[in-house]
N, C-alpha and C positions, 0 to 999 in steps of 0.2 A: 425673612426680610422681603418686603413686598418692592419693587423697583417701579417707577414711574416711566422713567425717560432712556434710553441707553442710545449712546449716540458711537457712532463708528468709525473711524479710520481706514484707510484702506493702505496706504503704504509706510512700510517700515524706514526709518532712517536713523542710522546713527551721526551723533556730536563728535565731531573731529574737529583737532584744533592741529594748527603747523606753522610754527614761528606766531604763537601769539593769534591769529587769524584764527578764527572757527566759522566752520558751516556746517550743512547738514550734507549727511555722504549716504546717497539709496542704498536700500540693502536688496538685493534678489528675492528677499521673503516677502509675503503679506500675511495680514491678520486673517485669510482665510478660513482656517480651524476656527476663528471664536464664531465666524456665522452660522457654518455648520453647528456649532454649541448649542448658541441661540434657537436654530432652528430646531433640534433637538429637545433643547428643555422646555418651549412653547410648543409643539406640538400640539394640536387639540385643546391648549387652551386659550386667556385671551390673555395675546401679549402686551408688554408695555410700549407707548411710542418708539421708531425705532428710526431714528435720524442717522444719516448718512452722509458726515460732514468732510467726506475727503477732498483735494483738491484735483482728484485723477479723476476724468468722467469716465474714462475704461473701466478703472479699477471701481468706481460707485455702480456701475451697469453689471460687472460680475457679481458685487454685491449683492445689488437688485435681486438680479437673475438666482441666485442661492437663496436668499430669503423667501421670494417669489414661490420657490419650490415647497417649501415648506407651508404656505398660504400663509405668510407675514407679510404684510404691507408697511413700506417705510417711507423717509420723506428723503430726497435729496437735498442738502445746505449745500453748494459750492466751498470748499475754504480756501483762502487766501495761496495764490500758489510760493511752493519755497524756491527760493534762488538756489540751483542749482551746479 
């Protein structure tokens, strides 16, 4: 399966509801491993766009920086920040 576009996230968060009320609640993880993955399975060849739509700019710069490693270049989108 050929992929075009893969676009990123950088932090976890689980849906928690309490009396009816939901929001989203961080989690201590990120999606770290999947860039490693990424970097991995492009290696040496040519990747597909690789957009970086989190709303952390720490966590899109760690990104960055691991992708970077790998000699993948991606784009940063800002997203929307959540109410935390």
């Amino acid at each position: 399966m050929d992929v075009d576009v893969i676009s990123l996230d950088h932090d976890i968060s689980h849906h928690v509801s309490v009396d009816g009320n939901a929001r989203p609640f961080a989690c201590i993880e990120n999606f770290s491993a999947v860039y490693y993955f990424i970097g991995e399975k492009y290696k040496g060849l040519s990747p597909p766009n690789i957009i970086l739509h989190t709303s952390n700019p720490v966590g899109a710069q760690r990104m960055r920086h691991i992708l970077d490693s790998y000699g993948l270049k991606s784009e940063y989108q800002p997203g929307k920040p959540v109410n935390r």
